[in-house]
C-alpha positions in Angstrom: -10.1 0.9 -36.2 -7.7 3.1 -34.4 -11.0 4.4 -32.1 -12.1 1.5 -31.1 -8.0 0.6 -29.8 -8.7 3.5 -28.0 -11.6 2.6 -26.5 -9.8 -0.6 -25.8 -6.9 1.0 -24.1 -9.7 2.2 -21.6 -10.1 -1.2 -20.5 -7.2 -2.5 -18.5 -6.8 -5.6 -15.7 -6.5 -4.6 -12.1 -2.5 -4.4 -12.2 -2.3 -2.1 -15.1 -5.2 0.2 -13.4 -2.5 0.3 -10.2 0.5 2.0 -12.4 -2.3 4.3 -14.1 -3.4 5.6 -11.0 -0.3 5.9 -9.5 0.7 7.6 -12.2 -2.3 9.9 -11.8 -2.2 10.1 -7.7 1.0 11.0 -8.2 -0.1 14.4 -10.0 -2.5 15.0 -7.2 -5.6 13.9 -9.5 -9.0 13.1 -7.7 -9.6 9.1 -8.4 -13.3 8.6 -8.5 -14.5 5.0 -8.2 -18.0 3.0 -8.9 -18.8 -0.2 -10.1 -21.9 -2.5 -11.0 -23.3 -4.3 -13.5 -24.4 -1.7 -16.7 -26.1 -4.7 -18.6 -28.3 -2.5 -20.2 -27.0 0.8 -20.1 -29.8 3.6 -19.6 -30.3 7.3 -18.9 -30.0 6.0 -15.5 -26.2 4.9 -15.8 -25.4 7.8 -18.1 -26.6 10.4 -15.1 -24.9 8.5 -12.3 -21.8 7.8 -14.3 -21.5 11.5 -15.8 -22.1 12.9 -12.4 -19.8 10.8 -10.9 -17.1 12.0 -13.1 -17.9 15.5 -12.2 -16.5 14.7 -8.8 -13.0 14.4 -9.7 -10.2 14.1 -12.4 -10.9 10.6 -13.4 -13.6 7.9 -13.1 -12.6 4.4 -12.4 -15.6 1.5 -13.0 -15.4 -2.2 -11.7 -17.5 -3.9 -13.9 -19.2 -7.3 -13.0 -17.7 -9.8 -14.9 -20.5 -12.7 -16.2 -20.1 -14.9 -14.1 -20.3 -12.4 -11.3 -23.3 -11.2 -12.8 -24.8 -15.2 -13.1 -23.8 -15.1 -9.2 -25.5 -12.3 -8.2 -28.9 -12.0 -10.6 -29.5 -15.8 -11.5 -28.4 -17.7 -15.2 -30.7 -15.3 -17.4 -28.4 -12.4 -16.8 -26.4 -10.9 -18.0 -28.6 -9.9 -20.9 -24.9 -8.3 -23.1 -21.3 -10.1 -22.4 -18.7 -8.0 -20.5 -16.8 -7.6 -23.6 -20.3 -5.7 -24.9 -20.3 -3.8 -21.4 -16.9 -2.9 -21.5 -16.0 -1.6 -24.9 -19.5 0.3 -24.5 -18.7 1.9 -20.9 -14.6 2.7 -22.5 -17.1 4.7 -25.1 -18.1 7.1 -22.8 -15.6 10.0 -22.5 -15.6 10.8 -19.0 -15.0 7.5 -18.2 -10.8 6.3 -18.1 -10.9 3.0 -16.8 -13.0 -0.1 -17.1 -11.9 -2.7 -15.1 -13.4 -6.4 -14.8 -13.8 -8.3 -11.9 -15.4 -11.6 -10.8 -15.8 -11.5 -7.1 -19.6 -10.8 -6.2 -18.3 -7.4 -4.6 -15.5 -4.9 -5.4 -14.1 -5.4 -1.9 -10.3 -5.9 -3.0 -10.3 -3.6 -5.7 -11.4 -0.8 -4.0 -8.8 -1.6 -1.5 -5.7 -2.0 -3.7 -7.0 1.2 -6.0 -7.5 3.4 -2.9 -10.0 5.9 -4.3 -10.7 9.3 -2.8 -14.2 9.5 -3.8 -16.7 6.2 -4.0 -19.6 6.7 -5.5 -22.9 4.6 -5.9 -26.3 5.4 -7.2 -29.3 6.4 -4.5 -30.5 3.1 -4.0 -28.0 2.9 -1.2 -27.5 4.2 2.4 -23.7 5.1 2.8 -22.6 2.4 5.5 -24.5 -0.2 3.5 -21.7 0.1 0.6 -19.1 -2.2 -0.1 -15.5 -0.7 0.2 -17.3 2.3 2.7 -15.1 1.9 5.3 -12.2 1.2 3.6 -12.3 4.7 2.0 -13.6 6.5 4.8 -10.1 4.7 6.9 -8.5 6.3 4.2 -9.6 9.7 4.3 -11.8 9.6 1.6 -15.6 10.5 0.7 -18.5 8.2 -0.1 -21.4 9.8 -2.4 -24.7 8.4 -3.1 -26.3 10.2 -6.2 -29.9 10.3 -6.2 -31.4 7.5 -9.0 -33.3 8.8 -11.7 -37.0 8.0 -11.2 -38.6 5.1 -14.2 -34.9 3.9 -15.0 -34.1 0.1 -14.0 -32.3 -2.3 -15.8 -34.5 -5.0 -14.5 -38.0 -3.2 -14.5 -36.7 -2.7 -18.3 -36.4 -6.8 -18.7 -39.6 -7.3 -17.3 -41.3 -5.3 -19.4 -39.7 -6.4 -22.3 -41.0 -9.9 -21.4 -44.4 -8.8 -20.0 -44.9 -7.2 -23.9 -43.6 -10.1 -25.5 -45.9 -12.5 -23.5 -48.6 -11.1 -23.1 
């Protein structure tokens, strides 16, 4: 039991990840910051998240909340509930903070967490990022890491249903 409160612990609301990081900008760390939906988590995620880590002192993740995800990809998703997401995200160790959010975009948290490094996975051009120039006004960096090739969270749902169908 006490592991899982740890894993727990990871997992904070967006006023309790402000004192965190203040804490931790305040010891000069490097706050790294993505975000997304990790319904089903795949090598994918793991590469993107573990590399983003690699970029600084600690990794911060939005995570879509469900009704952002219903928003964005339609009623069928997500396929696990954010508390699944969440507690499985606060499981990986080079992550420190999972943070939910309902918006459609990370907009405002990006600006009230002020991250020096904002990363998101190849599928995107720089500019094209939410939060980019928010960081960049900042002083900070934007880094797109390259996808790895075969791993999508939907092309995995549509296979699962092609197989099950047909």
């Amino acid at each position: 039991m006490k592991n899982i409160d740890r894993l727990k612990h990871k997992i904070c609301s967006l006023e309790q990840a402000i004192i965190k990081l203040d804490d931790w900008k305040s010891r000069s760390e490097k706050i790294v910051f993505t975000n997304g939906c990790f319904d089903l988590i795949h090598k994918g995620h793991i590469q993107l998240l573990s590399n983003a880590s690699d970029l600084g002192d600690r990794l911060i993740v939005a995570l879509n909340s469900d009704r952002s995800i219903r928003k964005i990809k339609g009623n069928s998703r997500p396929i696990f509930d954010q508390s699944s997401r969440s507690m499985l995200l606060s499981a990986l160790e080079f992550i420190d903070l999972v943070i939910l959010f309902d918006d459609i975009t990370p907009r405002q948290i990006i600006s009230d967490l002020s991250p020096h490094i904002l990363v998101k996975g190849g599928d995107y051009h720089p500019e094209d990022i939410v939060g980019y120039n928010i960081v960049k006004e900042r002083g900070g960096d934007v880094v797109i890491i390259p996808l790895v090739e075969g791993f999508s969270t939907t092309k995995t749902i549509d296979r699962i249903l092609k197989n099950q169908n047909g």
